[in-house]
N, C-alpha and C positions, 0 to 999 in steps of 0.2 A: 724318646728323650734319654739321652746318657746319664748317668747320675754321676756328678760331680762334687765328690767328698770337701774339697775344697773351700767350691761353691755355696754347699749347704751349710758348710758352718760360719762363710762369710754373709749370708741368708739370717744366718742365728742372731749372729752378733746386730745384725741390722734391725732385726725386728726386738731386740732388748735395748737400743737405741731408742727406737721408738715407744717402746713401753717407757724409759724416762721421760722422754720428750711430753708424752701425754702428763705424767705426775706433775713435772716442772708448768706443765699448762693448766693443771689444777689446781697450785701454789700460788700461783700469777706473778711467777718470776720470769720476764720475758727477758734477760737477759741468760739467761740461762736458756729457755728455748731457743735462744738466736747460737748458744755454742751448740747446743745438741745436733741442729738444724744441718752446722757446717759440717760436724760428725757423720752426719746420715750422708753428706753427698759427697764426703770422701769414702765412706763407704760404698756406696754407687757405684764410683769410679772405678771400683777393683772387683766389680759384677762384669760377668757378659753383656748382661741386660737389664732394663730399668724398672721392669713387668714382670712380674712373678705368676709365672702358671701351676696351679698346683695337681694337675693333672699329670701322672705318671703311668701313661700304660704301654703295652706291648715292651714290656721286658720281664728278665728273670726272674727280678726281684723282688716281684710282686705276687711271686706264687708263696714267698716265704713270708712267718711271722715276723721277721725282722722287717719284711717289705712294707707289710701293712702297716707297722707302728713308724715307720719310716714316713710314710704318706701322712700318716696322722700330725707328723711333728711339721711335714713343708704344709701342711694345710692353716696348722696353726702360728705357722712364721706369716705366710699369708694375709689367715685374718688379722694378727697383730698390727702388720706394717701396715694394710688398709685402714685398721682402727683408728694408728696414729697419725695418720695423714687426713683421715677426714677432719680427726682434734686439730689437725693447724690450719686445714681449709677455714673450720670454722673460729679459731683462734686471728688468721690473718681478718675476717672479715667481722670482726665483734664489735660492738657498739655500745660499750655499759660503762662507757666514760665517768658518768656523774654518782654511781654505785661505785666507782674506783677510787673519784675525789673524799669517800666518808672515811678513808682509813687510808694510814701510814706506809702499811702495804701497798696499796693499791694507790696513791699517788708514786709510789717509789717505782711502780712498774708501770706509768703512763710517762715516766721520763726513761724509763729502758725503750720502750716504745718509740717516742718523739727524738731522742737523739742518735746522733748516725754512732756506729763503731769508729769512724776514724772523726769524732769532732774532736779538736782541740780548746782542749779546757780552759788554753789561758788565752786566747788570742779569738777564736769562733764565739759568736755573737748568738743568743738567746731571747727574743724580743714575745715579750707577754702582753696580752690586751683581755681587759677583765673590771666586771665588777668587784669591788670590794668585799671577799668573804674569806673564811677564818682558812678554808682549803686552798687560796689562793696564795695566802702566806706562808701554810705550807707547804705548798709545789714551792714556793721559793729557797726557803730555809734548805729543802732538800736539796733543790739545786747549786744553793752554798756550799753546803757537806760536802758534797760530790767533787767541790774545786773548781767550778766554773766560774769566771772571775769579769766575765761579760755581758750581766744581766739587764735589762732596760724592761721595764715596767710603763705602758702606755697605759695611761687611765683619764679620767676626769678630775676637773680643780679640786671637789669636795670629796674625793678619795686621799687628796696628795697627803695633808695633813697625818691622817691615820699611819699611811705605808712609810712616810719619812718620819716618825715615830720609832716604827717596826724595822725599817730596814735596815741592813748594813751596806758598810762604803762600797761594795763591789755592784749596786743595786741602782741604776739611774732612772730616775722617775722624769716622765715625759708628758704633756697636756695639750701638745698641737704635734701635726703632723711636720713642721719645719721645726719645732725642738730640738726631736728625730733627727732629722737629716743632718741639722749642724751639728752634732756629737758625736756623727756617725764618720764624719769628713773629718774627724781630727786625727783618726788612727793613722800616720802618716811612716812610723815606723815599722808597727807592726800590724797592719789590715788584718779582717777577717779574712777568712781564705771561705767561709760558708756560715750559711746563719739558719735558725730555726725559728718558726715562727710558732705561735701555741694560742688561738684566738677562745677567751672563755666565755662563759654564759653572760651578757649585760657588757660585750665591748661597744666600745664608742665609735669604730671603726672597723670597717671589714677586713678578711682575711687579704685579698686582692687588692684591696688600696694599701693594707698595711704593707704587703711583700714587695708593693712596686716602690712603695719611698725607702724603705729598709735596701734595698737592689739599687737604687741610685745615689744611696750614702757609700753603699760599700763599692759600688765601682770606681767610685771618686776617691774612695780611701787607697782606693789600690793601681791608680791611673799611677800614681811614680813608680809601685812594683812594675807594673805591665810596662813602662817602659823603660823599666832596669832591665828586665826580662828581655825585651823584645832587642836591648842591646847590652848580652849578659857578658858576650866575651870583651867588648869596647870595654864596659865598667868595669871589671875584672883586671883585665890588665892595665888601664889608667892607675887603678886604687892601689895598685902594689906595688906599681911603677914607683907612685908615691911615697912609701913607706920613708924612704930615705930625707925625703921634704917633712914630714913629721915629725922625724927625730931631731932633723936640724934646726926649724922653727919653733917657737913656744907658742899653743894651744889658746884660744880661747878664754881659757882658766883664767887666764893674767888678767883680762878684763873684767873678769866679775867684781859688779859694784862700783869699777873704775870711775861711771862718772855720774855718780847718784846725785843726782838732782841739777844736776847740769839738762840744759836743752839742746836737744835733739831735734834734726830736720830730716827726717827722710825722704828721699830724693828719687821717686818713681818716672819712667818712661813716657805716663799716656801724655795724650795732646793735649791738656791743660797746663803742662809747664810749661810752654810757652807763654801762658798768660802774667806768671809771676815768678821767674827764674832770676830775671836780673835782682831781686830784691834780695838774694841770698847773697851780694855781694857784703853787704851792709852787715853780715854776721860773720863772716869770720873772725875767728878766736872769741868767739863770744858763745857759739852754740856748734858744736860738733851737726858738723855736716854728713851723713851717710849716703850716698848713691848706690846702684844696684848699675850692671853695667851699661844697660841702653841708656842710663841719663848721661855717661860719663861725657859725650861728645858734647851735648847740650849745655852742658856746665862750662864747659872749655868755649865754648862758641864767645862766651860772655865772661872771658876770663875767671872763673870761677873753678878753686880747684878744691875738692870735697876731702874731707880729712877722713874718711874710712871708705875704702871703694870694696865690694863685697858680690862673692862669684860662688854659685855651688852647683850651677849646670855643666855636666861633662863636657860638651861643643867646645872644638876651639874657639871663642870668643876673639883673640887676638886683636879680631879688626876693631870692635868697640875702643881699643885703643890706641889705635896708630894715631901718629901727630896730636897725641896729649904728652905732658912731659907728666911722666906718671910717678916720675923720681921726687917730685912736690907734694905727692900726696902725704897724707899721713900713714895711712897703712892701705894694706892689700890682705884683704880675709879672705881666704880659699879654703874650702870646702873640700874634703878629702878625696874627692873623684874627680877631678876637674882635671881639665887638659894638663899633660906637664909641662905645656909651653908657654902656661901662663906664670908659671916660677922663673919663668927665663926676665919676664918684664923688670924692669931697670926700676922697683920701689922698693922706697927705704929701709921700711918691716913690713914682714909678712907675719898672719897670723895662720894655725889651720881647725880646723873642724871637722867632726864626725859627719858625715852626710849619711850613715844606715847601715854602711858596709863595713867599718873600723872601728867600730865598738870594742873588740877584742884587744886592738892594739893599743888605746888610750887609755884602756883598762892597767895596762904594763905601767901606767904613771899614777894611779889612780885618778883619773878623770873621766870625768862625762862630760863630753864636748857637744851633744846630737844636740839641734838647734829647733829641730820639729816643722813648724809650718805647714802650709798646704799645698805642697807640689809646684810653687813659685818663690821668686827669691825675693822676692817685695815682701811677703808672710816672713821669711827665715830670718830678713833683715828689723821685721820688727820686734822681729823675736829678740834678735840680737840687743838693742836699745831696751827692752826689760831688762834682760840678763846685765847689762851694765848700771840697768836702775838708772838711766837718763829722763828726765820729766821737766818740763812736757814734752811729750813724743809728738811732732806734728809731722804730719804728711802733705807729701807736696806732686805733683805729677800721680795721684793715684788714682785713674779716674775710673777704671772698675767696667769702662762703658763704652762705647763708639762719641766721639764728635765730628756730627755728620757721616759721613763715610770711613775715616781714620783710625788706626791703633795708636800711635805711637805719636810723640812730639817730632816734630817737620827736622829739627836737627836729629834726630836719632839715625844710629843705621835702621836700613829699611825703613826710614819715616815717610818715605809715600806709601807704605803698605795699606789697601786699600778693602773695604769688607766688597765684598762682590755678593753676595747672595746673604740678603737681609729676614729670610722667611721663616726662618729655624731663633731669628730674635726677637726678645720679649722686652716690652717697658717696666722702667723701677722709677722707685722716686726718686730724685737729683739732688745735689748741693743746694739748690737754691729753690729748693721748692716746686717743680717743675716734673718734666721727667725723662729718662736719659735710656736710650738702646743698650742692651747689656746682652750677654751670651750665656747657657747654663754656666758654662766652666766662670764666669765671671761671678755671675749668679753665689758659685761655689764659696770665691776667698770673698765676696761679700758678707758670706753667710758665716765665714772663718772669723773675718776682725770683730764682727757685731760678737760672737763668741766668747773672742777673746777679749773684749772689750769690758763684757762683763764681768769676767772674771777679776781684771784689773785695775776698773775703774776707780775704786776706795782709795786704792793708793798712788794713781798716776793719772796726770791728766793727759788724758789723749784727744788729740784737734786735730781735726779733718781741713787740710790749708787746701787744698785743690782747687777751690775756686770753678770745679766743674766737674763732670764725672757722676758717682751715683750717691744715695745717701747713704751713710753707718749710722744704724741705729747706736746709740751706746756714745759714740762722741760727739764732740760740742765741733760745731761748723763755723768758721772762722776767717776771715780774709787774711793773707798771711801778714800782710802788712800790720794789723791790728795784734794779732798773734805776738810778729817783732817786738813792736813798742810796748808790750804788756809784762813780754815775758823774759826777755833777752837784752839783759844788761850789763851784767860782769865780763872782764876778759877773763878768760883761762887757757892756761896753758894744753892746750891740747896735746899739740908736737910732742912735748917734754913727756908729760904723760904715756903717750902709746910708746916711746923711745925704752922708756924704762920700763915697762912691760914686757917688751918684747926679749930681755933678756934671758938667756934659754939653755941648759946643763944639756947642751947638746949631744956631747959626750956618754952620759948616763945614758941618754934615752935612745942611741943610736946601738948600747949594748944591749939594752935591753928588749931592742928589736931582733937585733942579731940573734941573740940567744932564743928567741920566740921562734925565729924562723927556722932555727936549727932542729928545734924541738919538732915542731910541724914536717918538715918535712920527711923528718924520721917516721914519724907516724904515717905522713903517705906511702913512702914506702913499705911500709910493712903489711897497709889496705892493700898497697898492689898486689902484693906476696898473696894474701887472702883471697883477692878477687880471682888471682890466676888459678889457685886450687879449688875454688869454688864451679869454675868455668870447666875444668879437667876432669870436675865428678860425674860418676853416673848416677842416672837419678833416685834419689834414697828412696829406701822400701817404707819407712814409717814418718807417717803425717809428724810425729815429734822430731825428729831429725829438721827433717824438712823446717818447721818451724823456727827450730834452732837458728839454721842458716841465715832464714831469713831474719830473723831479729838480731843477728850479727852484721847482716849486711844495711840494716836500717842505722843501727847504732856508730858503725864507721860514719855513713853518709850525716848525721845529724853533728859529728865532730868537726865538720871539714868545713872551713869556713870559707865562702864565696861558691859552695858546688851547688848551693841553693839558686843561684841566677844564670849558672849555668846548662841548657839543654832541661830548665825546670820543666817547660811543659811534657816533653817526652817524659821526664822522669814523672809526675805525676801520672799520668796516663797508665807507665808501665804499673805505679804502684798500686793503680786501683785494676788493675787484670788482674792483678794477686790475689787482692780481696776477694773477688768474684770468681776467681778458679774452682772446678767441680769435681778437678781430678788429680791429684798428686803429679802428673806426667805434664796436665799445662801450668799448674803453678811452678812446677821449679822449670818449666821454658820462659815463665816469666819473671823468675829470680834471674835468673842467665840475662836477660835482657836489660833490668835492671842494672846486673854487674857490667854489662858492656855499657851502657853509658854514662856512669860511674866511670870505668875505667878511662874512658874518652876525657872527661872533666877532669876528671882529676891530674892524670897525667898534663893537659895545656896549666892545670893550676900550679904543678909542678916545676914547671917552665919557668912559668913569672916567678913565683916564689927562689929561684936559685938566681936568677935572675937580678930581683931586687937586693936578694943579700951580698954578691955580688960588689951592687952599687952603693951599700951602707962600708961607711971605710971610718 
């Protein structure tokens, strides 16, 4: 064997690696051995080989005392690195949980332990299940410190008392398995992207039941990401196309409050309005009518024409409106990603709002427009009706459920649409007592209103007018007709009202977009500039380099707004080969890759962004 000076002192450094590694595992700071750990296989990487032989014969150098104390030193690099790798064999595989729970230390490194390196502290979900004990409140505590800001505590009823005592607001305490689920379903803007589960001594439920209903909130939370996602470049260019309809429109904003304690009808698609649609004649100017777009033909069928029509799916919808005279209505609320050809429609005011992606821009006005909901616009619309402080809120066509074979009321587009394969559907309880076929996803904004129901019960009366459909726990079930004569007696001026709302310093806000996108796109171009030099490097000799790069190349990407829905999956993917690279030479092929599609995104964002400015005049 050659001796390789290099070698043996890249040998050195690795087995004094190790000798920390060991110390940091006697301290029982595991995030400290999870850095050492990354240490040792970057140094690896810059070895021949991953096995260290300490045998050195048949050369010269072993006849001399330099040789021998030489062999002494690779023997003892050897046993070191051997030493310290049985300490993490037996470190990965350790079991003294409940000896860790007795001390501050040792709860503080079972959360080094339980949480990934890349979870995200304000948005990634943390879900506890546990008897009530003083170590339990402190894994929590600690996990506040820490910044985590999505803690759910699954316990029993004669727990709750004590921990909502103890806890703080970042801290949800849960007593059934469908609590869970509906709280989980409301993250509508910002989903977990992963969650941790931590099952302790005296839970009420198992680790496997708990992960499978905790997995079906958050895939639900994130069915409108997934399919932003799955149509990143559509949303993208729609939402910016937009930009110029934002400035020229006034926002949401104008309605807050606008019609506090005024009644509200909201005006959903299922087959049960056919049952009592014609009765909404009888309230105009009397009770703000709201439709969602599948009711709008159904209302027109029966001359009815609804004084707020409201849209925040990107599809062109168009057709939901041909042959209504839409110029009657009262307003037209669009949603900030919605087709642009629904601005073209001949109504009187338009309003807009944040639909997830424009945050940024309504921020230029100081507004918060996001409507929230659950991935439906019947949810977004009744969101809408709190935010205006209209009461009573009644719903009408929501029927949450199949009648008979059907989705949709028989005047709706696609109102013959038909269920075809009923096996994957379950029974709920109905309007009337009875019971009605439903679907998960139904199941889902079932689980949404009874939610929100609760929450807003004390101050709004919320009636369920449907006349058929499924039951919401949480509101008072009503025939509408009874609803009418109970509740709905004053005229008001509607018209008048959303007119004079809609008034809008179009001007300002058309500069102040201007000026945003000017900014912005300065900065892409200078990312380009970065990416291309990055792309042109050979690959750096030192893991700190290396590091640098990449937490320049993260920090672009986290400023750039819209490259998140763009080619997100690739980009995730590339960024977790990062994570897991062994060798300086695959991580930075996987920073490279990173920056290529980055560069791809950014550049189409580039497009639209010159694009829309362009179209702001």
């Amino acid at each position: 064997m050659k001796f390789d000076k290099k070698e043996f002192n890249t040998r050195d450094l690795l087995a004094k690696e190790y000798d920390t590694l060991k110390y940091f595992i006697r301290l029982g700071f595991d995030d400290r051995v999870r850095k050492s750990v990354k240490e040792i296989q970057l140094i690896i990487s810059m070895l021949k080989i991953d096995t260290f032989n300490a045998k050195i014969s048949g050369t010269e150098i072993l006849n001399t005392p330099e040789g021998v104390l030489l062999l002494k030193k690779i023997k003892d690099q050897y046993r070191r690195i051997e030493e310290g790798r049985k300490s993490f064999d037996k470190w990965k595989s350790r079991s003294y949980e409940n000896e860790l729970y007795k001390t501050i230390e040792g709860i503080s490194a079972i959360i080094d332990r339980i949480i990934p390196i890349d979870f995200d502290l304000i948005n990634d979900i943390i879900v506890l299940s546990g008897k009530i004990k003083t170590s339990l409140v402190y894994l929590i505590n600690e996990l506040i410190s820490r910044g985590l800001k999505r803690i759910f505590l699954y316990c029993n009823k004669d727990d709750t008392r004590y921990f909502n005592n103890r806890m703080k607001d970042n801290v949800t305490i849960f007593n059934s398995k469908d609590e869970l689920f509906e709280s989980l379903i409301t993250y509508g803007k910002y989903p977990p992207r992963q969650f941790v589960i931590k099952v302790l001594e005296g839970s009420i439920i198992s680790k496997d039941e708990l992960k499978n209903y905790v997995q079906s909130g958050v895939n639900l939370a994130n069915s409108q990401l997934i399919m932003t996602v799955n149509r990143g470049d559509f949303y993208t260019k729609q939402t910016i196309h937009n930009f110029s309809e934002i400035a020229r429109y006034s926002s949401i904003i104008s309605l807050e409050s606008l019609f506090e304690n005024v009644p509200c009808i909201l005006v959903g698609g299922g087959p049960s309005l056919d049952i009592n649609v014609e009765l909404l004649k009888s309230v105009k100017g009397k009770a703000l009518i709201i439709a969602i777009h599948r009711s709008v033909k159904t209302l027109w069928k029966f001359n009815i024409i609804p004084d707020i029509v409201i849209v925040c799916d990107p599809m062109d919808l168009s057709m939901h409106f041909e042959d209504v005279p839409m110029n009657k209505i009262g307003a037209f609320i669009l949603g900030s990603s919605v087709n642009p050809n629904l601005f073209k429609i001949n109504a009187p005011v338009f309003f807009t709002f944040d639909t997830g992606l424009t945050e940024s821009i309504y921020e230029l006005f100081n507004e918060d427009t996001f409507l929230g909901g659950a991935g439906t616009v019947t949810t977004v619309a009744f969101n809408l009706a709190l935010f205006m402080k209209c009461n009573p809120i009644m719903l009408v066509g929501q029927d949450l459920s199949f009648k008979g074979d059907r989705y949709y009321s028989s005047s709706a587009v696609n109102g013959n649409k038909k269920v075809v394969d009923k096996k994957e559907y379950f029974k709920v309880p109905s309007w009337d007592g009875n019971e009605v076929l439903t679907s998960n996803l139904f199941k889902a904004w079932i689980s949404w209103y009874e939610l929100t129901a609760a929450s807003y019960n004390d101050g709004f009366k919320l009636l369920n007018c449907t006349e058929g459909g499924a039951y919401i726990k949480g509101m008072e079930h009503i025939k509408l007709s009874d609803a009418i004569d109970k509740y709905v007696k004053e005229d008001v001026d509607l018209e008048g009202l959303l007119k004079t709302a809609s008034k809008c310093k179009s001007k300002q806000r058309t500069k102040l977009i201007k000026d945003h996108l000017k900014i912005i796109l300065q900065y892409i171009q200078n990312t380009l500039i970065i990416i291309f030099t990055i792309q042109k490097m050979e690959i750096p000799k030192s893991i700190d380099k290396l590091n640098k790069l990449e937490n320049t190349v993260f920090e672009l990407y986290s400023k750039i707004s819209f490259i998140r829905i763009l080619n997100i999956i690739e980009l995730k993917n590339a960024k977790e080969e990062i994570l897991y690279s062994k060798t300086i030479e695959d991580k930075f092929k996987c920073l490279l890759k990173v920056c290529n599609i980055m560069q791809s995104s950014i550049t189409i964002i580039k497009k639209y962004y010159t694009d829309s400015l362009r179209r702001l005049k």
